[in-house]
N, C-alpha and C positions, 0 to 999 in steps of 0.2 A: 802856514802849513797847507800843503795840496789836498784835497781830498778827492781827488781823479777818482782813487781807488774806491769810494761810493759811487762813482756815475760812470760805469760803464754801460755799455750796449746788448740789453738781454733781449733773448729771440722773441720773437712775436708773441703777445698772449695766448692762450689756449682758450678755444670756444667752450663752455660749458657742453659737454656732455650727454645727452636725455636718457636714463634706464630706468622704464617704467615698469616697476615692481608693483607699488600699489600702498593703499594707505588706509590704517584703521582707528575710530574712536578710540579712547580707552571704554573700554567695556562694553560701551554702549555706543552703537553706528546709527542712529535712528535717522531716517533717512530727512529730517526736519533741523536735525541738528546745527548749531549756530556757526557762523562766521570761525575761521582761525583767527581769531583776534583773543587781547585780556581784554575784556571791555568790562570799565564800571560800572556799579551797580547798588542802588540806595539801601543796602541792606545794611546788618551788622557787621563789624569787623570781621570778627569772624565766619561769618556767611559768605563776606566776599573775597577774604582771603581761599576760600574752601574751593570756592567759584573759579577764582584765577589760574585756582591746581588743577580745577578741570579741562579748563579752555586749554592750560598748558599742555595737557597727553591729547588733546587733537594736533600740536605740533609738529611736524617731523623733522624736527632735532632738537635740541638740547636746550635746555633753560631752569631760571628758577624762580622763585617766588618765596619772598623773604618778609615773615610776619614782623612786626614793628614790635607786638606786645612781647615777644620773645624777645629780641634783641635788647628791651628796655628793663630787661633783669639785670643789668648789669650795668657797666659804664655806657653812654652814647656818646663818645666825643666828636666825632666825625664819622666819615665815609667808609674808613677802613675796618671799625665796629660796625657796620651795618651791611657789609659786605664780607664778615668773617663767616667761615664753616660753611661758603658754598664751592660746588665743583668749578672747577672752570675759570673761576675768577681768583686775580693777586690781585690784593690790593693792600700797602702798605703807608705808614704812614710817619713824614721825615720828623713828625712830633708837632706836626700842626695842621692847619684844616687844608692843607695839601695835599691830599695822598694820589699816590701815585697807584691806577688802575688799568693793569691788562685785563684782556681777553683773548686769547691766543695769538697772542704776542703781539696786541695791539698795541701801539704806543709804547713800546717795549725800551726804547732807549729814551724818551724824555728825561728830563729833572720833574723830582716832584713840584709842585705847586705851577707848572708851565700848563697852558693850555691843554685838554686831554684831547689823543687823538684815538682815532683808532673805533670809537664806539658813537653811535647816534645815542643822546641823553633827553628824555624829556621829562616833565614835570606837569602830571593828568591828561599825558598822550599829547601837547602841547613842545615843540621843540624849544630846549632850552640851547643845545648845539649849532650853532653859527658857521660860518665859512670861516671863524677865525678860532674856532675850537669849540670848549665846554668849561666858563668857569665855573671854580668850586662854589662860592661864599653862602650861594643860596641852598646848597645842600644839606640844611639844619635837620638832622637824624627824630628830631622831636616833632616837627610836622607834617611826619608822615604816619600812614597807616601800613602801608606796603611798600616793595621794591618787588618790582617784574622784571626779568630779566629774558631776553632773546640772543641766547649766543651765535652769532655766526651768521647765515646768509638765514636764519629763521627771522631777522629784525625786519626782513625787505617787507613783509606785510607794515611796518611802518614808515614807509618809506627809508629804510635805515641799508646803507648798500657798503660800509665798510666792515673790515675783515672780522670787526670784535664783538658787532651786530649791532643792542638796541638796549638802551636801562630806560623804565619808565618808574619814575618815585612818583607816586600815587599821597596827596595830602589827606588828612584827616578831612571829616567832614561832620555837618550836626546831625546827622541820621548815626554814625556809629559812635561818635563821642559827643554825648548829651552831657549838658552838667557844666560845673568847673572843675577843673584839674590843675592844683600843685604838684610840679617836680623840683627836686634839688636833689643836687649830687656834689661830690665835694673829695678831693684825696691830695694825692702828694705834689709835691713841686707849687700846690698853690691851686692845682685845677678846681675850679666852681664852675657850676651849670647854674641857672635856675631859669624856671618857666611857668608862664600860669596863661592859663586856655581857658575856654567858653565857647560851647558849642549848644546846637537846640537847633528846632523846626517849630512852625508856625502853621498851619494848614498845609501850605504850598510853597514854602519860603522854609530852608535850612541854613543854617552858615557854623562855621567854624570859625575863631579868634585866639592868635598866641603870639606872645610876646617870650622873646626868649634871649637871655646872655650867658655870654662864657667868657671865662680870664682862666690863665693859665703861666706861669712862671718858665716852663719849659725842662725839657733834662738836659741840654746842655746850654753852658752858657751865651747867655744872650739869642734868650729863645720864646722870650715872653709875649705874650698875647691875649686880646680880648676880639671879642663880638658881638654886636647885637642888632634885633630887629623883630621885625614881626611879619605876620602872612595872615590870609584871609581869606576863603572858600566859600562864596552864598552860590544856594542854588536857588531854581524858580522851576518849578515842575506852569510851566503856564495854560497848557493844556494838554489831556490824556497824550497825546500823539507829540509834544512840544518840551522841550526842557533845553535852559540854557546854566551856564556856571562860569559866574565869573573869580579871577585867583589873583589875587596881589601877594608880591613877597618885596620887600623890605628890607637888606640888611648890611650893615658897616664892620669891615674886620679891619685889624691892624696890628702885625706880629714884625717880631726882630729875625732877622735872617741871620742863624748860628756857622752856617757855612757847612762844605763836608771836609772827613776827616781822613788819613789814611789810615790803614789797616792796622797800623804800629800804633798810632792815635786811642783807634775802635780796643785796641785789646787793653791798654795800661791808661789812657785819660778818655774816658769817649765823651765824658761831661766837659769836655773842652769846645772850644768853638776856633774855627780857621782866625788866625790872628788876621789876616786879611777884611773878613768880615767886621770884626770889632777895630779895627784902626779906619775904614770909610762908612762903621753904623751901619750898615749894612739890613734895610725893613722896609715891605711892601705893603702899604696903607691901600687899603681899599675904600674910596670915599663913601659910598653908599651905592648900590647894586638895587635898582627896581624893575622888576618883573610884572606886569599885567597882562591879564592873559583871559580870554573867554573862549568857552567853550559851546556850540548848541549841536543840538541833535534834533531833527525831526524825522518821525516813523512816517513814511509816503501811505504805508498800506502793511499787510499782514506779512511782506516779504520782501520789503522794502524801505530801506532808510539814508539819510542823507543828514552828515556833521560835519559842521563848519567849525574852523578855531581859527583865531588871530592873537597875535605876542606882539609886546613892544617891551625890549631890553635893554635898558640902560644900564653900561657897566664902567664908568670911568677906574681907572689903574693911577697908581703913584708909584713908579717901579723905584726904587733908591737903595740897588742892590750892586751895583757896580759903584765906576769913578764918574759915568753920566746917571744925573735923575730922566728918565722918560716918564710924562706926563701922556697916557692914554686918555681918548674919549670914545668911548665905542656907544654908538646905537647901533642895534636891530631891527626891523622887522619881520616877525614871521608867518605864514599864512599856511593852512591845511585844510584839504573840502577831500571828502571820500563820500563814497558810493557804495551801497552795497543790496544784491539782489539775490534774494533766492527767486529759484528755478530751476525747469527740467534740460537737460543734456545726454543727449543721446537716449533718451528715455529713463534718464536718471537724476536721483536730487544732486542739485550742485549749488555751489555759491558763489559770486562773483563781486568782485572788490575792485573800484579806479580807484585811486586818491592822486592829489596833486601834494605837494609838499614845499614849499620856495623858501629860503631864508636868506635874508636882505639885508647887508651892512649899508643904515643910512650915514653912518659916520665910523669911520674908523682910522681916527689921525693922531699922528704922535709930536709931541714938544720934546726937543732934546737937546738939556743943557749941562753944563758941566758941575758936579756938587764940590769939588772941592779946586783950590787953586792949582791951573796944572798946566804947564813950560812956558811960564808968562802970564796966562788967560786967567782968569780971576773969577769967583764964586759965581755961576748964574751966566757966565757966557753962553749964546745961543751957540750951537754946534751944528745940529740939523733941526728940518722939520718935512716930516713923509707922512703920507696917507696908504696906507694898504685893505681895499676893498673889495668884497666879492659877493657874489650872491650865486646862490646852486637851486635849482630845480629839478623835482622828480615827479616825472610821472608814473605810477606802477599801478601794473594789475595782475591781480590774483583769480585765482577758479581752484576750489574745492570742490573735487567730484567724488560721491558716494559710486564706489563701484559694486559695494557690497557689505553686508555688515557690520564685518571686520576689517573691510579693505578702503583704503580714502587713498585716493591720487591731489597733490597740491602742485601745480603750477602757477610761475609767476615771471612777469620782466618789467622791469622796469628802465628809463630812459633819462640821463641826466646830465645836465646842461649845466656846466659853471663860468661863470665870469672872474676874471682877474683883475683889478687895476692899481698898481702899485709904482709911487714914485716919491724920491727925494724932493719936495717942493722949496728947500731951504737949503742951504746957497740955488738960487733958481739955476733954470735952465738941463736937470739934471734928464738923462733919456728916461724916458716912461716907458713902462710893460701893459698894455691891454689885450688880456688872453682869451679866448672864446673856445672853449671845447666841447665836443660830447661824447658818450660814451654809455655803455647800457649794463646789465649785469639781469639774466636772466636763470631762472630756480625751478627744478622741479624735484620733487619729495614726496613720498608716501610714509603712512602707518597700517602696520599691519595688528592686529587686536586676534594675536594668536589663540588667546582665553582670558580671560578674565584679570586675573591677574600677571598679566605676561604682555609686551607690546613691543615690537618692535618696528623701528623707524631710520630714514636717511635719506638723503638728501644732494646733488650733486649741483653745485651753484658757481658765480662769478661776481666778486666783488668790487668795488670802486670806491678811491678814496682819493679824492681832490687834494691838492696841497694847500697850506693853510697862507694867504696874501701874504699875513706880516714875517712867515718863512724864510719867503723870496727877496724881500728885506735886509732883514736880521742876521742870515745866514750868508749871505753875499760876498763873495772875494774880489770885487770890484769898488776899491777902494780912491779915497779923494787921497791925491799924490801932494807932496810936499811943498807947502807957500798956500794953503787954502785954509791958514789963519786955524782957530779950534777946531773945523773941520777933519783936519790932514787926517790921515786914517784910519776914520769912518766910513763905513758902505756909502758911495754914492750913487749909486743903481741896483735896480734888483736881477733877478737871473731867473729864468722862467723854468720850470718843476713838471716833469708828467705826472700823470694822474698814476698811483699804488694801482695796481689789479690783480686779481690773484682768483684763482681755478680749485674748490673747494672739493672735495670727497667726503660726506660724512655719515655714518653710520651706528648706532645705538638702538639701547632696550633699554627699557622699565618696566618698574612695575612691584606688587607687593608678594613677599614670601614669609616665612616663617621668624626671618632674620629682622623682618623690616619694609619699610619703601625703600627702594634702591633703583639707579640709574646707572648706564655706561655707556661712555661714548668716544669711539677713536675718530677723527680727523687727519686730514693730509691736504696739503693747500702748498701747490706752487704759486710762488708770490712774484710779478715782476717788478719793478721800477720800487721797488720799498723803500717808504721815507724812511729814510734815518740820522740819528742827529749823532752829532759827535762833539762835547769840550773840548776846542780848539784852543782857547787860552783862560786862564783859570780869574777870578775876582784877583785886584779890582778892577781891570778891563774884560768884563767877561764876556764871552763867545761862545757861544753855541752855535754852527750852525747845523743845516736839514738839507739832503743832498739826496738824490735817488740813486740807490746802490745797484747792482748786478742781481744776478736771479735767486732767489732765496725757498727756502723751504721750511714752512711750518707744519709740523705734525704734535699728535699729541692724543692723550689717554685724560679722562673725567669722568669720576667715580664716584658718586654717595650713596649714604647708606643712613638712614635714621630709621632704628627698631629698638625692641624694647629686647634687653636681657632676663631680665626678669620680672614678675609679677606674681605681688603676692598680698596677705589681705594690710600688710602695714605698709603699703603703696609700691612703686613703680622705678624700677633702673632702666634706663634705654642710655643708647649709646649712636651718637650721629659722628659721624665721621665725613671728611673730604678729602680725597686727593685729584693731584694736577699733572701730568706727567706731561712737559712742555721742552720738547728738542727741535728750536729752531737755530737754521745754518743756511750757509752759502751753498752755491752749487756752482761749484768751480771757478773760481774768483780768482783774477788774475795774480791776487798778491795773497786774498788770505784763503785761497782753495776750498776748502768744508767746513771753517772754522763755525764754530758756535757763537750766535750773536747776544751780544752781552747786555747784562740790565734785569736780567731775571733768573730765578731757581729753576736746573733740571724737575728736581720733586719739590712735591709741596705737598703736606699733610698736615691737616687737624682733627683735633677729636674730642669729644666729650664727653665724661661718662657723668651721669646725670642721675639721683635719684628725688624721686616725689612724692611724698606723706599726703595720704588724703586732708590733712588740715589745712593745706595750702603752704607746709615749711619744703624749703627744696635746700639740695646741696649738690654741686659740682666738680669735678676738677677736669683741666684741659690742658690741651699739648699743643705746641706746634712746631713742627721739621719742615728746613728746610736746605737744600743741600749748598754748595758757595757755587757763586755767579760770579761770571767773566769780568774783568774791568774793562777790559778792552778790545777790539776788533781782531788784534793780534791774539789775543787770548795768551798773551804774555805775564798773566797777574789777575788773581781771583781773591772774591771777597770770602771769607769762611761763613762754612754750613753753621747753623744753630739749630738747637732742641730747645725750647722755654717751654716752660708751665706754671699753668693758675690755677686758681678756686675760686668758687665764690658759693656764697650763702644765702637762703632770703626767704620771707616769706611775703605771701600774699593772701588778703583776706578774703575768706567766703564772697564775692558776687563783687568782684573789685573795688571795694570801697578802699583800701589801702596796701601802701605795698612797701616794703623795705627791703635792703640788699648788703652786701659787703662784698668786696672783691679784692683779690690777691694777684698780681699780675707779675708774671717774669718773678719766680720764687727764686728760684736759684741765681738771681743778679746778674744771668748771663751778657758777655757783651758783645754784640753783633751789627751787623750793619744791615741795616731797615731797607734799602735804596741805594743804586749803581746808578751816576750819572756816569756816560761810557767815556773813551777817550780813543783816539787814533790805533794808534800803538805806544804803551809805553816801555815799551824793552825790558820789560819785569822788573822796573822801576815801579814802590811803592810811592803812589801819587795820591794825592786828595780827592777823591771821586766820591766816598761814601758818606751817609748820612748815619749813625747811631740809631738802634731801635732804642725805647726806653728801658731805663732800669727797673728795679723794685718797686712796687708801687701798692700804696693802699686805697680803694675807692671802698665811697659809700652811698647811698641813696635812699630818698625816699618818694613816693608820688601818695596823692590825697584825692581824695575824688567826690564829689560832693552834687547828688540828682538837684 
């Protein structure tokens, strides 16, 4: 199949902008005040969750900041639990530690459990995202304390320059969770959790310890799954002005691949699984994923600091989801040094921020043999074998200027350099790709701190998103021609990829009123060269490829709202709500004109009305709408809207010593599809594209805590 119609010729990018409005604190502009960064800090949990939400309203634009001890009243199965009920963010899950995660329409047509693109991910401001993407495995929802969230060209203060911005999962550490802590959780299909942790400080020496597994049976067939491992956090305060932290994470998954289903499927069997998947077994083992990582910081002087971090990522793959097994080995290395300087500007306080950022594939090569006997060739025949490497560099700098109490100006650019090198090394001889680009994406933004509780902020920026090596690979329509033995056609060369960019508008307030804390923020982002993938031929020879499309446009509307309804002396109903109002489309495309691009809901809303007994008993119930997503570029066949809702139960005792819960999910048994892998055009042929959300479900839990 062609895919011309993704790679045409869009006009020249658009320079970001400058309209210097102006920028203010929340509440508070003191002209000493800290860095735009979340930067941690040895307090309690909740001191530095409180702390996060501060640092976040000197932003100017949009973000979130997602407490752990909330989240963990309920199920934690994954990413998509711990990324529910905020603005801005999809993220759903095909029913296993995959889930598939935008940010205004980042990554918007992958398959779940594929590489994430679209967003910079780190783990304690440490880059866990590589040139070859962001995998999930080590995203274990139980050893964190937080999730920070920098939507959009707000992540560039982390070096983070693509469209969907910047997640930093923040680990548990022995200053906020002293003690030992048991958790287990346990519900339908087979799901078990359990985890037990150990944290503490010693003078000058803190650390965290947890050990954590999960098994799961699945909701549809041949969907089952386990994982396990552990993580580790010590710090070393080594002198007043000196502190380093070092982070190991540890962990092994290994799930059966159910397939996706069509919509005829979704509605009358969704606990089915593609007969394709179950006749090649179809399951992606992850052999063991290890992350080590350090962090130090040193204070130069009363207005000056200087942090260094270095990663080293080992993430081997066992893909044996088609009719070839790919055997991956990936390293990493990653390296990050920032700077940062108060002082006077123009006679005024400001702040100033370099940081360097590099992430470096030392290996990233693939084995590729045949799993089952096929036109001759016999179990384990070699087919190919390719390397796809890259390494990316940022250099960015930021300047926060006090212009005035309420008024803060952010400027920022950043410069960034990627390497490419990708080639079939198996049948040799094959052409090689070595690509050298640069490219820059520069941001200015203010806040303004109209009163107290009222702030408004925005932003006009330029994004950059490299394409990811094994892309250029994988997706390739340059094929080994017939008589080249198990090879015949397989890609035998890669196809070289521009770099996404895209020209940002964005605009919002917050802030607290009677209702609540609430946020809102509209966007508008012309996007050029946008990666996008497309299901070119379905399991067991399956095809995805990634091809830059014609000029596109992202807009959109993020809304939340967490306040109390009532209050009264037998405790507390509040009601948090999220909506996403997400219309991305072409702009004049030669074949699909304006169409809307597929993979994700127009609307998106959740909500939860929530009450809280002074004794520490709570009770819930929640919603979520979402409207039906395109299947395909033609927008010839769409997946249907759903409405589902839950409850749940629970108490927690006086001063956290224990905590139990019950949860009810998808009451009404609805059956919908979770995830759009897209497709060309299917002429409003009902195809296999979707994934199943779950059905009914009962969860339970309990956590023990012990000084």
């Amino acid at each position: 199949m062609s895919l011309t119609a993704l790679r045409l010729h869009p006009a020249p990018a658009l320079l970001a902008t400058a309209v210097a409005l102006a920028l203010p604190g929340p509440g508070h502009a003191a002209p000493t005040a800290p860095a735009t960064t979340l930067d941690a800090v040895n307090v309690t949990a909740a001191d530095a969750t409180a702390q996060a939400r501060a640092a976040l309203a000197r932003v100017p634009g949009a973000g979130n900041v997602i407490d752990l001890e909330r989240v963990a009243q309920g199920r934690v199965g994954g990413t998509s639990d711990v990324l529910a009920y905020q603005p801005g963010i999809s993220a759903q899950s095909p029913g296993n530690e995959g889930s598939k995660v935008s940010i205004r329409g980042s990554g918007i047509n992958r398959a779940p459990g594929a590489h994430g693109s679209g967003i910079a991910v780190s783990l304690d401001g440490l880059p866990l995202t590589g040139p070859g993407g962001t995998p999930y495995e080590l995203l274990e929802p139980l050893w964190l304390s937080r999730v920070e969230v920098l939507r959009g060209a707000n992540g560039l203060a982390r070096g983070a320059l693509a469209l969907g911005g910047a997640i930093n999962y923040i680990s548990r550490n022995g200053t906020q969770s002293p003690g030992t802590e048991i958790h287990y959780e346990a519900g339908s299909r087979g799901y078990e959790k359990r985890s037990l942790g150990h944290g503490g400080s010693h003078g000058t020496l803190d650390y965290y310890l947890d050990y954590t597994d999960t098994a799961f049976d699945g909701y549809q067939r041949h969907a089952a799954g386990e994982g396990r491992g552990g993580m580790a956090n010590i710090g070393w305060q080594i002198t007043p002005d000196l502190q380093t932290r070092l982070f190991v994470r540890y962990r092994e998954t290994d799930h059966e691949t159910p397939g996706r289903l069509t919509r005829a499927q979704i509605r009358s069997t969704p606990q089915a699984a593609n007969p394709a998947n179950i006749a090649i077994d179809a399951r992606r083992p992850q052999p063991g994923s290890t992350w080590v990582g350090s962090m130090t910081t040193l204070r130069l002087d009363e207005d000056a600091s200087l942090q260094a971090g270095l990663v080293y990522h080992h993430y081997p793959m066992d893909l044996n989801e088609s009719l070839y097994r790919q055997q991956l080995d990936y390293s990493n290395l990653n390296a990050t040094l920032e700077y940062t300087q108060r002082h006077a500007l123009f006679g005024r306080t400001s702040v100033t921020t370099v940081g360097l950022k590099v992430t470096h594939d030392l290996d990233a090569d693939v084995r590729e043999t045949l799993r089952f006997a096929n036109n001759g060739y016999a179990a384990g025949t070699p087919t190919r074998a390719f390397s796809h490497h890259g390494t990316d560099s940022v250099l960015h700098l930021g300047n926060e200027l006090v212009l005035s109490p309420a008024l803060r100006l952010q400027t920022g650019l950043a410069l960034l350099q990627t390497r490419r090198e990708v080639q079939v090394t198996w049948p040799a001889g094959q052409p090689r790709l070595d690509s050298r680009e640069w490219d820059y994406a520069p941001r200015i933004g203010f806040t303004w701190q109209q009163r107290p509780q009222l702030q408004w902020f925005g932003n006009v920026s330029r994004s950059v998103e490299p394409p990811h090596p094994w892309s250029m690979i994988w997706g390739s329509n340059r094929y080994f021609a017939a008589g080249n033995g198990a090879s015949t056609g397989r890609q035998r060369a890669p196809v070289p990829l521009d770099n996404q960019t895209a020209t940002t508008l964005e605009l919002g307030a917050r802030g607290d009123s009677t209702l609540g804390r609430w946020e809102l923020t509209g966007y508008y982002a012309r996007v050029n060269h946008e990666l996008l993938s497309v299901e070119v031929a379905p399991v067991p020879n399956l095809f995805i490829a990634e091809n830059n499309a014609s000029a596109t446009v992202h807009r959109g509307i993020e809304a939340g709202l967490d306040g109390t309804v009532w209050q009264g002396s037998a405790g507390r109903l509040s009601l948090r709500q999220a909506y996403t109002f997400s219309d991305f489309h072409y702009r004049d495309d030669a074949r699909f004109g304006s169409n809307r691009l597929p993979g994700l809901p127009r609307h998106l809303y959740q909500g939860e009305l929530r009450f809280d007994h002074g004794s520490g008993f709570y009770a819930a119930l929640n919603t979520e709408y979402a409207s039906r997503i395109a299947v395909d570029y033609a927008n010839t066949f769409w997946a249907d809207s759903r409405a589902i809702f839950g409850s749940r139960i629970g108490y927690d005792a006086p001063g956290g010593r224990w905590q139990a819960w019950a949860e009810l999910r998808n009451i009404g048994d609805r059956r919908y599809a979770a995830t759009v892998t897209p497709g060309y055009d299917d002429g409003g042929r009902d195809i296999a594209r979707s994934t199943p959300g779950d059905g009914r479900g009962v969860y339970a839990g309990v956590r023990l805590r012990f000084e």
